[in-house]
N, C-alpha and C positions, 0 to 999 in steps of 0.2 A: 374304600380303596383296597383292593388286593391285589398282593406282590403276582405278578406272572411266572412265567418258567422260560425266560427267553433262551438262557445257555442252553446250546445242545448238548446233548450226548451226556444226561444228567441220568440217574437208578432210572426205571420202569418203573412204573405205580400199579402193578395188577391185584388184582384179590387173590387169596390163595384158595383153589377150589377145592384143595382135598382136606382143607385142617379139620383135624378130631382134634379134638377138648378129654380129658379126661380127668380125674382125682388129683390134685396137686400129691407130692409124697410128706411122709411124714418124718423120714430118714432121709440124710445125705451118703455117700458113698457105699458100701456093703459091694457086694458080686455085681450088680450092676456096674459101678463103677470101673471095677477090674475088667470089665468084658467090654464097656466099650472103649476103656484106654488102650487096651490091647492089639482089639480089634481093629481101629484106628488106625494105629501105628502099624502093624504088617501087613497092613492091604494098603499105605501109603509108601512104607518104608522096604519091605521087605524083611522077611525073619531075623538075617543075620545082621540087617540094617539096624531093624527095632531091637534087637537085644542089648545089640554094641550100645546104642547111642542113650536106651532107659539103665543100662549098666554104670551110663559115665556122669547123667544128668543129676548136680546138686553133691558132685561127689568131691573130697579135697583135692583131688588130682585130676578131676574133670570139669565139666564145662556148667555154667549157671543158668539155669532155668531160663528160655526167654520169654518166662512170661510174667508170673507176679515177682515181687521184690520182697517177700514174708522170708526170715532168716532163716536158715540152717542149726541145723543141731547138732554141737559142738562131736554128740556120739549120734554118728549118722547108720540109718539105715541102711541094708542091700538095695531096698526099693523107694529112693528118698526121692518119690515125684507125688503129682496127683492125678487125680483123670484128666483134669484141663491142662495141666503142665503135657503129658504125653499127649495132648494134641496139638500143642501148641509146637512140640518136638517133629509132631506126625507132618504135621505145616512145612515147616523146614526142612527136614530131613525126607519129604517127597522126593520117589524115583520120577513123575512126570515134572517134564520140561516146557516152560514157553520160549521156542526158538524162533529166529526170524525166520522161517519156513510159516510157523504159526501165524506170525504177523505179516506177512503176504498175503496169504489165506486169509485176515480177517480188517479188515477196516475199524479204523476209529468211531466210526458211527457204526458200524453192526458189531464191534466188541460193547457198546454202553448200552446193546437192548440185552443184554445179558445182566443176571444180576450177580450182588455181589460175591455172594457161594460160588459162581461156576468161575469168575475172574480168577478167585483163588486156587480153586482145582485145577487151571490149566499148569501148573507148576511154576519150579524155579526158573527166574528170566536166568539168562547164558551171555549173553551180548548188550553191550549199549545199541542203544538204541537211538532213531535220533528220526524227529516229527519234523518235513520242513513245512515253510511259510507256504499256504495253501495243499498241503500232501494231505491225501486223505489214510494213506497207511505209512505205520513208521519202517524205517528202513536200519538196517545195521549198521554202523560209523566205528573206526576204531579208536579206540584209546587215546591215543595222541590229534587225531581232528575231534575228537570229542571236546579235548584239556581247552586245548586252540581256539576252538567258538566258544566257550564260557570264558577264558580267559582273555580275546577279543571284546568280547560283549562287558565283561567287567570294566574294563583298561578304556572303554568307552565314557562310562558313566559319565554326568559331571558334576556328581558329587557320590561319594561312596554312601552315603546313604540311600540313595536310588536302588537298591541293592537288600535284599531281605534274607536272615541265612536262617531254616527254622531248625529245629532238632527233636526226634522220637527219644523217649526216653531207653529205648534197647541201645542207644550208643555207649560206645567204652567208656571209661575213664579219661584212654589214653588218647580219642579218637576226639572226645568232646574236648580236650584239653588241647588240642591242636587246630580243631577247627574252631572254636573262641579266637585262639590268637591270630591264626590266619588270617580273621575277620578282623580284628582290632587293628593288628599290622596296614588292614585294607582302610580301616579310619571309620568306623561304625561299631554302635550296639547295637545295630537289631537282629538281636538273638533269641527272639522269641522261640517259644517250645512249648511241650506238652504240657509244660504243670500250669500254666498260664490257662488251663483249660480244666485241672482238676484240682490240684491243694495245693493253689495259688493262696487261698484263702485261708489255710490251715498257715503256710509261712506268715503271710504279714498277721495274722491273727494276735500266733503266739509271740513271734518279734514283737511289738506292743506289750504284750500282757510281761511274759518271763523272758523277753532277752534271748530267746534263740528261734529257730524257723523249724528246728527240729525236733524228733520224737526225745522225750527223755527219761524211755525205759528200754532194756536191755531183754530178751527173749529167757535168761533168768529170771526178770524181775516175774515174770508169769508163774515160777515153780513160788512165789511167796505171796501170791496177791490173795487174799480172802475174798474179793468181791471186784467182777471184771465187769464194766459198762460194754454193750456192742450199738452205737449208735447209730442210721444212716447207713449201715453193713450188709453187705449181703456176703458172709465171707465163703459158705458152700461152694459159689461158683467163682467168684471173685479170687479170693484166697484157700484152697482150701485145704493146703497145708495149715492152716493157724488151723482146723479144727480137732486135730489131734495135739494140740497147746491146749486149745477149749479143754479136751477130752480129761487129760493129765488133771486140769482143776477142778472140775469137774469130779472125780473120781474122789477125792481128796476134801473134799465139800465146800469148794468154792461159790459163794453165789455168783452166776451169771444173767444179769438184766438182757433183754432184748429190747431196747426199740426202735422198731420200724414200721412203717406204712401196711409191708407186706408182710407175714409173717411166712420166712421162711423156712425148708425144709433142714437147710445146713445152721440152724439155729436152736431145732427141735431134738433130731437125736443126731446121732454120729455112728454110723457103722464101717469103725474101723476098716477096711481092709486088710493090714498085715494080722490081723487076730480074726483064730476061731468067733467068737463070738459076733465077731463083725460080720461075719458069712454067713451064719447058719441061725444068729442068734437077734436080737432087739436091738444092739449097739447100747449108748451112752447118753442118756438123757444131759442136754447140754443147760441149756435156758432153764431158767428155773422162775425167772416172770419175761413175761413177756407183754408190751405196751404198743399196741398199733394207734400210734401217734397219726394225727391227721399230716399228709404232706404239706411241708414247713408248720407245723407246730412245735418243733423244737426247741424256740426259744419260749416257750407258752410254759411246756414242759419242764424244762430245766429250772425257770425262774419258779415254778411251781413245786418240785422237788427241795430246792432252798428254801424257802417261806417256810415249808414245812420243817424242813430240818431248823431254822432258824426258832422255829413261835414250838416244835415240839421237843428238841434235844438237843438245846440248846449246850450243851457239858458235852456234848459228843465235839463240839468244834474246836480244834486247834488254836485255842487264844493265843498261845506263847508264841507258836508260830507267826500268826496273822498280825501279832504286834511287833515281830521280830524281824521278817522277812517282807510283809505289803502294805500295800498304799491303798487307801482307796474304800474300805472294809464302811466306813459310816454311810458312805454314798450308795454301796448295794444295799446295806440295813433298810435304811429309809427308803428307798426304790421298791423293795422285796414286801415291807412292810404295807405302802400304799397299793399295792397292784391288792386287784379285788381275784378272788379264788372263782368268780362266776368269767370272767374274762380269762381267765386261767386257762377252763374247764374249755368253753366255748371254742379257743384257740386252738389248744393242745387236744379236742377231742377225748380226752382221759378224765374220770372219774376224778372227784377228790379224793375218795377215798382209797382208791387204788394209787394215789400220788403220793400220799400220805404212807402207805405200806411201803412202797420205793422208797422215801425216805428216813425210814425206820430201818430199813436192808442199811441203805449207807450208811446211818450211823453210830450201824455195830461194826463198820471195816474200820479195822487198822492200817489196810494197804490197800488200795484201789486203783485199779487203771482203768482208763477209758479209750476205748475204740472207737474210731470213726473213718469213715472214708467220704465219699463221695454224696452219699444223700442229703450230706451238711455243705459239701462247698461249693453247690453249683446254685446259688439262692440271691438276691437281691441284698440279704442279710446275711450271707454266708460268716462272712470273721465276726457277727454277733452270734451265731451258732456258737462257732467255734470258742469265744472269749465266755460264753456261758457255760460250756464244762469247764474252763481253766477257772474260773470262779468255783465253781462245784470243788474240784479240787482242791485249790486253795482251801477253802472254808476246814477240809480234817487237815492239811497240811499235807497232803498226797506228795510231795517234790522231793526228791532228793535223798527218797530212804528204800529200802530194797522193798519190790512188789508193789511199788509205785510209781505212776505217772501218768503224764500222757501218749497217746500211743496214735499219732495220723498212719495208715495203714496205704503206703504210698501201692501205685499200679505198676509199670510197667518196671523190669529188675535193674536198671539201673537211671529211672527217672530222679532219684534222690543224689547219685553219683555225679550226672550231668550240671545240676543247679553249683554243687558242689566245684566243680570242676572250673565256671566262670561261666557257664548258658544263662545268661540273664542278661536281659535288657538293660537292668539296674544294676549294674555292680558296685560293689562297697569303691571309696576311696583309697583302702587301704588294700584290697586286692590290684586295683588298679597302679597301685605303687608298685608293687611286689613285682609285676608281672613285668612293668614295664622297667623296671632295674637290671630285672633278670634278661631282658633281651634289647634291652639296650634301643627303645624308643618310647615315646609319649603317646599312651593308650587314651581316647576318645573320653571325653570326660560327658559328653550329653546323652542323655538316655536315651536309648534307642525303643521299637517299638514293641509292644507286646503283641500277643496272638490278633487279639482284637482289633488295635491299631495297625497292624499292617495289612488286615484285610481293608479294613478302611481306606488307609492310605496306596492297596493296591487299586482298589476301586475307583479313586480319586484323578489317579493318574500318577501318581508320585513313585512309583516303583514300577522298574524297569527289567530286573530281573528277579525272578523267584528263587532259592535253594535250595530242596529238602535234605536234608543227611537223616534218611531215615521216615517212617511214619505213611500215615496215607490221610495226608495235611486236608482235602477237602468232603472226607466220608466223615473224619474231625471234628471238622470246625463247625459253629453255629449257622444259622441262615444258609443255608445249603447252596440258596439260591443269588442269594449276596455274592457269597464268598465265591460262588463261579464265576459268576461278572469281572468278580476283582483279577480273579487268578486272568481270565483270560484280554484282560487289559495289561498282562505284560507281555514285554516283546521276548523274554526268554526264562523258561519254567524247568530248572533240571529236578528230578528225584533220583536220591540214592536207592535202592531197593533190592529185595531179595525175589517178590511175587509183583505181579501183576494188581493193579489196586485203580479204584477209580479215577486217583488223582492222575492219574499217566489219560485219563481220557478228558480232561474241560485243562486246558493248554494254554500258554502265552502263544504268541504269534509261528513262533518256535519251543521243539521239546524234545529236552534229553532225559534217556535214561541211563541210569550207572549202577550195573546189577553187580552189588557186593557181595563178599563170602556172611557165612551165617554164622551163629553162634555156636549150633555146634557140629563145624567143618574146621581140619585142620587148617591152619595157616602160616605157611610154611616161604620167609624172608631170605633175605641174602644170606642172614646170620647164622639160619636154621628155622626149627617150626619156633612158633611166639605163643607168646598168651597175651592176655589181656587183664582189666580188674575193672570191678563192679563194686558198689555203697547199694547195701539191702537197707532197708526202711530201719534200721534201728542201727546207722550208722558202723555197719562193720563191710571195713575193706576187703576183701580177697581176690584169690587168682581162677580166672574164668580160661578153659582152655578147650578147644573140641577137636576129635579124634575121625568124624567122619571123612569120608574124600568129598572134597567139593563137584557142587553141583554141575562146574564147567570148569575148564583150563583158564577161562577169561575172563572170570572174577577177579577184583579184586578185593584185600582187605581193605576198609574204610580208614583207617591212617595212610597205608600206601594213596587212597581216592584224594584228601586232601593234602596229604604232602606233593601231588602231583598238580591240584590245583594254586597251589600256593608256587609254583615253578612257572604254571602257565599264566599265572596273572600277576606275580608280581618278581618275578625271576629268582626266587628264593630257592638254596639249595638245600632241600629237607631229604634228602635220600638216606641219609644217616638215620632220620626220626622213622621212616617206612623199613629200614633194611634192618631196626634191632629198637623194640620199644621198651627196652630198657633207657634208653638213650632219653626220650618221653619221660616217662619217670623220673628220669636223675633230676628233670626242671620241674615239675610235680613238686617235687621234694621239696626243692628251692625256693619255690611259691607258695603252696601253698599249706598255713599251719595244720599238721597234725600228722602230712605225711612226709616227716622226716624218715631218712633211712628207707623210704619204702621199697625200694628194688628186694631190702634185705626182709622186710617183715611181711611185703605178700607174699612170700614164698614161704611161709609159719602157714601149717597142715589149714589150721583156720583164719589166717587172716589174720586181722587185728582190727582195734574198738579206736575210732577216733573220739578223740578226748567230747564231754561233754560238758560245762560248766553248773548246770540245772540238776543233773544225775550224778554228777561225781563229787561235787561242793557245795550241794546247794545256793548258788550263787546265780543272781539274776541280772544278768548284763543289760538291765534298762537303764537310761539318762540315770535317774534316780538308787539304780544298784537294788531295787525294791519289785519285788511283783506285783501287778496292777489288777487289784480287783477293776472293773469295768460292768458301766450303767447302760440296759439297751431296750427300748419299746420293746413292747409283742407288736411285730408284724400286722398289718390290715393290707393283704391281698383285695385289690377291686376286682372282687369275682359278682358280675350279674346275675340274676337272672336266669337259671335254664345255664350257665357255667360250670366250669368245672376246675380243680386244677390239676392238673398233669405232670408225671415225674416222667423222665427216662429213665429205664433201665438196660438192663442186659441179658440176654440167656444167654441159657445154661452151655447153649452150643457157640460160645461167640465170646473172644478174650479184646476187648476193646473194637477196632472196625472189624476184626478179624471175624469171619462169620466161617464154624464149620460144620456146620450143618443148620437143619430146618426147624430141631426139635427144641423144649426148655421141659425136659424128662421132671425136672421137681416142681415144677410148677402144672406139670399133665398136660404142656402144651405140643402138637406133635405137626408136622407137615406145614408150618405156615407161622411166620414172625407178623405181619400185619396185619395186629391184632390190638384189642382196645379193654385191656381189663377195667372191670367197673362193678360198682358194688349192685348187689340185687334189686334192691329196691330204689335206686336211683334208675334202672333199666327200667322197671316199674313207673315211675316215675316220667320219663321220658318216653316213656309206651315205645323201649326197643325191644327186643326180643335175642336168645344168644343167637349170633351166625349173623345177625342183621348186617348187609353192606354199609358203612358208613363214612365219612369224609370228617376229619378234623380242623378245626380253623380256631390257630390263636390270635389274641388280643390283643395288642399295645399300641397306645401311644394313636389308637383310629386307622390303623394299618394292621390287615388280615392276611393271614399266610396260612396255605391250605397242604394238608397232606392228603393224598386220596386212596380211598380204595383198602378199610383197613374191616375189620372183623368183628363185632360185639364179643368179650368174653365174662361170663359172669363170674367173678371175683371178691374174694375174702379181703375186702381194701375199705378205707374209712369211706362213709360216705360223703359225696361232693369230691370225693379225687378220683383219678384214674392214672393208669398207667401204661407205656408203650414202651417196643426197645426203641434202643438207636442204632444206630445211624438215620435209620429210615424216618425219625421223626423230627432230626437235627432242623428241615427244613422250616419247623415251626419254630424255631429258637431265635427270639430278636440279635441284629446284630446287635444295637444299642441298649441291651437290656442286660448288663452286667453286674456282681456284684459292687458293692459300696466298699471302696477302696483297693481290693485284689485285680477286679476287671474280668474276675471269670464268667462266661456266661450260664447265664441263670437256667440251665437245661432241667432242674430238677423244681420248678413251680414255675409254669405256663400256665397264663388264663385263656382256657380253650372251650371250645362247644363244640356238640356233636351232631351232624347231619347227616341226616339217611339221604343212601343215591340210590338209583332205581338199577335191578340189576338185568 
């Protein structure tokens, strides 16, 4: 059986005819770097545009990066961006416009045979927008009949759960904390969001293991660490301000492990930019081993690296600790002990003896951190990933001393802010108390839906109206093809947004758009201009504020967007919360532990560190008050025959859906993303050839799902895996195939096979 492509107006599937292939690089950033951030930015922004706004970006009196969430350094730089951050700037702070002149001129079906690069090139939307029931172009609506039909259509439902309110993680502090209650006020959690989608599984992971959901090392603990794990990382493009953190220890003779599938270029060396040497010279050799683990061999690996540190150095492990602080220590022993080193090998793809070396590295550190993002939490086994480095850790007693910990390396810069804030389905009882004291009603006590489940239960029939505050929810989500069905079985789909994104074209019956100001454009209230505040992935608060003019007179800022929906759906008067968010904050404060006093301490040059219990006390908030070592199979993927398994990734031109450009410069990929890296002798193997046309189709469950139209690329990748970006290959991602317990889907190990189509 194979899924079809019924929704209209889904990507185009074409081959790219011009891609070159060439050298992957062997360096990350250097003159390149600087010439295309630049370049970027004043052919998007304009001179006086791009200087202003790469002057203000990351800076304590200016606005927060909208793109990764990697901290700040306490002594910042003149130039404290990176190449992707300055495009991600170039993004927003674009002089081109999508006005409704534009969308007259183009139809909802001849905007979706475009792909996703030109979507985002037509610029900042200016106007709501507003799709009626059978219109084939959207039309401009103002503000107030905008509020009116969503808050009509709410005030319908008949049950507030019929109702889905999602969240990108670029929303404020102030904005997700308003729209949480708004929601709850309306008698619902489904508050699904972004991390439901990436380190979902990194939360519930470590909640189990040590008692908190968060990272628990601090962007010092790096100036102390002797030996820095990068697992699952691909920080060059993803993060790549952390590589001059790399750099720093690095220099200093830090050992740095590498593993991953791919072996990349921002792993290999480092050419600074702000240094001579970076320009003219070799950079900073980073990685000092490097392990291209087969994808999902990770838990193979890590239990493989313990065995070893257990049967060969054994005096190197933290007794005192492990007897002091966890639970659990005989049950990994004897696990570690029975697993056979040929199972090991086989899984994890890696030598013994080169496991054996990694585990000799670890257990001369005194301080270790470990890194990971995404190539651990999108897996069937993801929170066994995850619980197999917090075991690694454990075992020297890595928690709670400086140049130690674990480090989830979250995406978007204020996705850690949001969860924080009350974005979750699931919220504690005790937040739910807080909140609901503080405003004086009985907050939903049932858990609402996650990402997963509310596409489901839009596709079911059960959801009536869609919300996004933020993100571009169906380039996102899994099952491409799923999640269109769902989305367009509701009767009303608003998205808050800044650009143009696929989601605004596969619709409920009806569709609004509500084009918000950006992060960094003034915003300027009853009270005066405001700011806002953002939670970077190592839990420090601060103040985010942007200095551009906005894109249009008729933006609004995304608190004024929901305090105005919170007026038209349930008559509440929150003009006070829109007209001064300090106002916001002072119940921030009230609610939620750690930001007491905040009006007074975001306004401290850097912020301020919310408390951690893991990092600051070594104290592990499980039932038990103990950290939990934790027992897990090695994974058996049912990969056939002529199979393969498949990771998503990302280039190097493209910050989550956001795609800007064609090329992935470190990988030598140029003119074309629909492409199929794969190792050489599996090409061999398969008798493909590079450039070969070919069609992908995954496995599960007797149900095939096809991508088309993608490109042979011969690649430095283990063999039996392969790899492709996303968005474009979301469509192969089951809905029903998430991980075990978190619910994220499994985007990074698809059992897929490859088919030549005739060209």
């Amino acid at each position: 059986m194979t899924q079809g492509r019924d929704p209209e107006f889904l990507a185009p599937e074409v081959l790219d005819q011009n891609l070159r292939v060439g050298r992957p690089e062997e360096s990350a950033g250097g003159l390149a770097a600087v010439r295309v951030a630049l370049t970027n930015s004043v052919q998007q922004m304009g001179v006086a545009r791009a200087v202003s706004a790469l002057l203000d970006v990351n800076q304590t009196t200016g606005f927060d990066c909208p793109g990764c969430a990697w901290p700040d350094p306490d002594n910042r730089s003149v130039a404290e961006f990176c190449e992707n951050g300055a495009k991600a700037i170039a993004e927003e702070g674009t002089r081109a416009r999508m006005t409704p002149e534009l969308f007259a001129a183009h139809s909802v079906e001849e905007l979706s045979r475009q792909t996703d690069l030109w979507l985002g090139q037509q610029g900042r939307l200016t106007h709501p927008m507003y799709l009626a029931a059978g219109a084939s172009h959207y039309a401009p609506i103002s503000w107030g009949d905008a509020f009116a039909k969503i808050g009509e259509r709410l005030k319908q439902l008949a049950s507030p759960n019929e109702a889905v309110f999602y969240t990108s993680g670029r929303t404020s502090n102030e904005a997700a904390f308003l729209y949480q209650l708004f929601v709850r006020l309306l008698g619902t959690n489904n508050l699904p969001d972004c991390s439901n989608m990436c380190h979902e599984s990194s939360g519930v992971a470590m909640t189990q293991a040590i008692g908190t959901a968060k990272g628990t090392v601090s962007l010092r603990d790096f100036d102390s660490a002797d030996c820095i794990v990068v697992i699952g990382q691909n920080p060059g493009t993803n993060h790549p301000r952390m590589l001059r953190t790399l750099q720093d220890a690095a220099r200093r003779g830090c050992a740095i492990i590498s593993i991953n599938p791919l072996a990349e270029a921002g792993l290999k060396r480092f050419r600074n930019p702000q240094e001579l040497s970076g320009i003219v010279g070799n950079g900073t050799q980073l990685a000092t081993h490097h392990l291209a683990v087969k994808v999902n061999g990770d838990v193979a690996l890590l239990k493989g690296i313990m065995k070893a540190l257990i049967q060969d150095h054994s005096s190197a492990l933290d007794h005192e600790f492990i007897a002091a602080h966890t639970e659990g220590f005989g049950a990994l022993d004897r696990d570690l002990q029975s697993e056979s080193w040929e199972q090991i090998v086989a899984a994890s793809g890696i030598a013994e003896a080169d496991i054996r070396e990694i585990a000799a590295v670890i257990a001369r550190s005194k301080a270790m951190i470990c890194c990971w993002a995404m190539g651990l939490t999108q897996h069937q086994n993801a929170v066994a990933n995850i619980q197999e480095i917090i075991n690694l850790l454990l075992l020297g007693g890595h928690f709670g001393r400086p140049g130690a910990g674990a480090c989830p390396v979250r995406g978007h810069s204020n996705v850690q802010g949001d969860r924080t804030m009350g974005i979750w389905e699931r919220p504690s009882s005790d937040f739910l108390r807080r909140l609901g004291a503080e405003f004086q009603f009985t907050p939903p006590r049932a858990h609402g839906y996650n990402t997963v489940e509310a596409i489901e239960a839009m596709h079911a029939g059960k959801v009536r109206v869609f919300f996004a505050l933020g993100g571009n929810f169906l380039s996102a989500a899994p099952d491409t093809t799923f999640t269109a069905r769902a989305l367009q079985q509701c009767e009303l789909t608003v998205q808050v947004s800044t650009k143009l994104n696929r989601s605004h074209l596969i619709t409920g019956t009806e569709a609004i758009i509500l084009p918000c100001l950006g992060r960094t454009e003034r915003d300027m209230q009853q009270s005066g201009a405001q700011f806002v505040s953002v939670e970077n992935s190592m839990g420090v608060v601060h103040a985010s504020q942007g200095r551009l003019d906005p894109a249009s007179p008729f933006l609004l800022s995304e608190p004024a967007i929901v305090a105005a929906l919170a007026q038209a759906t349930l008559s509440l008067n929150w003009a006070h919360f829109a007209a001064n968010y300090d106002s916001i904050r002072e119940r921030i404060a009230r609610v939620i532990p750690g930001f007491e006093d905040l009006n007074v301490r975001v306004r401290g040059a850097n912020g301020f560190e919310l408390p951690n219990a893991v990092r600051d006390r070594r104290e592990f908030l499980t039932p038990s008050r103990r950290a939990q070592f934790t027992v897990h199979a090695i994974p058996k993927l049912p990969v056939g025959a002529g199979q393969f398994v498949l990771t998503t990734i990302r280039s190097h031109d493209q910050y989550n859906t956001t795609i800007y450009g064609n090329n992935d410069r470190y990988r030598g990929i140029h003119a074309g993303r629909r492409v199929v890296l794969m190792n050489a002798l599996d090409m061999i193997g398969q008798k493909f050839a590079a450039g070969d046309a070919v069609d992908i189709v995954s496995h599960h469950l007797g149900i095939q799902r096809r991508a088309k139209n993608f490109r042979i690329v011969a690649y430095e990748i283990p063999r039996g895996c392969v790899a492709c970006y996303f968005p474009e290959t979301n469509v192969l991602v089951p809905i029903d195939s998430v991980a075990t317990a978190s619910h994220t889907p499994t985007s990074k190990s698809l059992i897929v096979s490859i088919e030549r189509v005739a060209q």
